[in-house]
C-alpha positions, 0 to 999 in steps of 0.5 A, spaced: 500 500 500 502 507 497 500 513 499 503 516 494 505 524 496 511 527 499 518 527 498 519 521 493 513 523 489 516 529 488 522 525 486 520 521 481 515 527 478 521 531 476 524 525 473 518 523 469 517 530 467 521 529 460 515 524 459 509 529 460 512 534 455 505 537 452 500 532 456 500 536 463 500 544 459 492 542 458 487 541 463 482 536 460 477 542 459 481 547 457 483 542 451 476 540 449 474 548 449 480 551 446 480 545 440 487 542 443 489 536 439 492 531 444 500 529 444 502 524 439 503 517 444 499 521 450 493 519 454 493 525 458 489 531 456 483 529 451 481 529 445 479 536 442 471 534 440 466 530 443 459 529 441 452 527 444 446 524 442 440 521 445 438 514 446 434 509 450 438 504 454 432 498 456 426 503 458 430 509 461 432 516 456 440 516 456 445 521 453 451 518 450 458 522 450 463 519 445 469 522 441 469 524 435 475 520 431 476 514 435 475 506 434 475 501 439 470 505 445 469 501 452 462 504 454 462 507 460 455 507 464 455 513 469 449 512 475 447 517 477 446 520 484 438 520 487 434 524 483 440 528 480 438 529 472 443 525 467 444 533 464 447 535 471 453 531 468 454 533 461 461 537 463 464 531 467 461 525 461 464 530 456 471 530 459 471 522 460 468 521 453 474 525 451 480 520 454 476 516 449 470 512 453 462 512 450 459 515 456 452 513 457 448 517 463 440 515 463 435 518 467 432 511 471 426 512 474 423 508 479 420 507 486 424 505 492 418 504 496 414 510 497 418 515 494 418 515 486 424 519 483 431 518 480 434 512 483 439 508 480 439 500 481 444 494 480 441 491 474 443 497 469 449 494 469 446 488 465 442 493 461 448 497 458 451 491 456 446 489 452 444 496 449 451 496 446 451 490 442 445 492 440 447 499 438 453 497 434 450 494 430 444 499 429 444 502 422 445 510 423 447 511 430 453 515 431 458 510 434 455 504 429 461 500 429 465 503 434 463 500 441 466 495 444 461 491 448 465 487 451 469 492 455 464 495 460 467 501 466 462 504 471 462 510 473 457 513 479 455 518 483 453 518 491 447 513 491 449 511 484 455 509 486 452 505 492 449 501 487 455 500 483 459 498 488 454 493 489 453 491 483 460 489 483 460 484 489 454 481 485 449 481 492 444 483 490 443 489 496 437 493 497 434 498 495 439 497 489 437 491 488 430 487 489 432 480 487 432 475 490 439 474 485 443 479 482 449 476 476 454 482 474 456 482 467 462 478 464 463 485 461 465 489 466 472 491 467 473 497 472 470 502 475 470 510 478 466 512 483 464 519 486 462 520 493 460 514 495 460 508 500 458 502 503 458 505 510 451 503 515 449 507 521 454 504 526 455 498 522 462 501 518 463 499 511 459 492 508 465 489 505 466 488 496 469 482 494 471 486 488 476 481 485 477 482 477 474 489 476 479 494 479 475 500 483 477 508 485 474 512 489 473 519 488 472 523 494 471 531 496 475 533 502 469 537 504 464 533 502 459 533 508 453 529 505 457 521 504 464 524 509 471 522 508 471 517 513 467 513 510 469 513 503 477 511 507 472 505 511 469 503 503 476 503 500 480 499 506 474 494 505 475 493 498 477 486 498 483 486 492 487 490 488 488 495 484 485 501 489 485 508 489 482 513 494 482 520 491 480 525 494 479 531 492 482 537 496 477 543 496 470 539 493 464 537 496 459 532 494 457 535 487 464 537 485 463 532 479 455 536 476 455 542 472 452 546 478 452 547 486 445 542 488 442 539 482 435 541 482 432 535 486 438 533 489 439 534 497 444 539 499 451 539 501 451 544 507 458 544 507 461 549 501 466 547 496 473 552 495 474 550 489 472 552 483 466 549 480 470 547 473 476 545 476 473 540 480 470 538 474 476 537 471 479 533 476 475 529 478 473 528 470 481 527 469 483 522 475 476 518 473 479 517 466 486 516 467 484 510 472 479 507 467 484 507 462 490 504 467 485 499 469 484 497 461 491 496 460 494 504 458 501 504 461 502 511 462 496 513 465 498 507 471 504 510 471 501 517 472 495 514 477 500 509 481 506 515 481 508 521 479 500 524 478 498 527 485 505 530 485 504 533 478 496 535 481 495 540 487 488 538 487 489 531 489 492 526 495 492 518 493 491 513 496 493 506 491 494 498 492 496 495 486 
């Protein structure tokens, strides 16, 4: 286990900054804003254009965010927090999409008992994976031919990420599941989630037998709704390796969504410091580059096992490999 700041970081920064050249001279948003095309060999800014369309994943509406110009997409299923719109995340999808990922996010309505809303579950994860091996094939759809089905990482938020996390341990876990089984897909590969937890009222952390599907956890440093101990207690009981704990110095509960509270979303009480775009950028990029490293990118497992929070102020990591 390496905590991966202080001095040594800083050491084997500077000797692996001949490496970054260009990559680090962009943040990923300044790229997709400015039309930057990313450096030849380099997996760390995004690329310079990334489109949108609607589609339906099983019965839910979902915006699809893909680059322009690249083949080979694993499809990246974000779920979203509890009754927070699929529209909150279009900066954040954006940026990920940009490190070369289909970003799927519905809106999945349902009852959790009384209460009717925005509530992600467990078996989206089966739907997704599904819905792109149709979807390649589909006559007219933007990324016709270019998803790879068989290469499917989650993203979630909050409640979302609850749900992920869940999934990934294949107990089919209430309110996220109502089973009686749940089977994740074959499909999935890794997984990133913001500002969730496993954690129970005096319980600690529910355990995920997680073996096979690599998994980060992105947590705000002010973050009041899901706090930074119980996202510390979730990645210690994560049962294998590769782990990231992520936290992000200054952000909240909604450093990831295009605004401060989402309409419907429950508020944070504890104001973020850094500003919203940047958050955004650091989440976006931290999410991504784990994604890729997960999937067998070199450079960014060197950036996000080494020398990236070094090269990144907003950032602490915590990592097992």
């Amino acid at each position: 286990m390496t905590l991966s700041t202080g001095s040594t970081r800083r050491i084997r920064a500077g000797l692996v900054a001949a490496a970054l050249t260009l990559a680090t001279a962009l943040t990923p948003s300044a790229a997709l804003a400015g039309g930057a095309t990313a450096p030849t060999a380099s997996t760390l800014t995004s690329p310079s254009w990334v489109g949108r369309y609607e589609t339906q994943i099983g019965n839910d509406p979902a915006t699809v965010y893909y680059p322009a110009a690249q083949t080979s997409l694993p499809v990246a299923l974000l779920l979203q927090g509890a009754n927070v719109p699929k529209e909150s995340y279009s900066e954040f999808a954006k940026i990920v999409a940009g490190f070369g990922f289909a970003v799927a996010v519905p809106n999945h309505q349902r009852a959790v008992g009384p209460v009717s809303g925005l509530f992600p579950e467990q078996s989206q994860t089966n739907a997704a994976v599904t819905w792109a091996a149709a979807e390649n094939a589909r006559a007219g759809s933007p990324v016709a031919g270019r998803l790879d089905a068989d290469r499917l990482v989650l993203l979630g938020h909050s409640f979302g990420g609850a749900a992920g996390l869940f999934a990934i341990g294949n107990t089919c876990t209430v309110p996220f599941c109502f089973g009686p089984v749940y089977q994740r897909p074959a499909a999935l590969r890794a997984a990133v989630f913001y500002g969730a937890s496993t954690t129970t009222p005096g319980g600690g952390a529910v355990p995920i037998a997680n073996a096979g599907v690599p998994v980060a956890l992105v947590q705000g440093g002010l973050d009041g709704n899901n706090l930074p101990a119980a996202a510390g207690a979730t990645y210690n009981a994560l049962g294998a390796p590769p782990k990231a704990l992520i936290t992000v110095t200054g952000a909240n509960h909604f450093g990831l969504t295009d605004t401060q509270t989402p309409p419907g979303a429950i508020p944070d009480a504890s104001a973020q410091t850094l500003s919203q775009e940047e958050s955004i950028d650091t989440a976006a990029k931290w999410s991504a580059l784990f994604l890729r490293a997960s999937l067998g990118d070199s450079l960014a497992a060197a950036y996000v096992y080494g020398f990236g929070d070094a090269s990144d102020k907003n950032v602490t990591v915590l990592s097992q490999r």
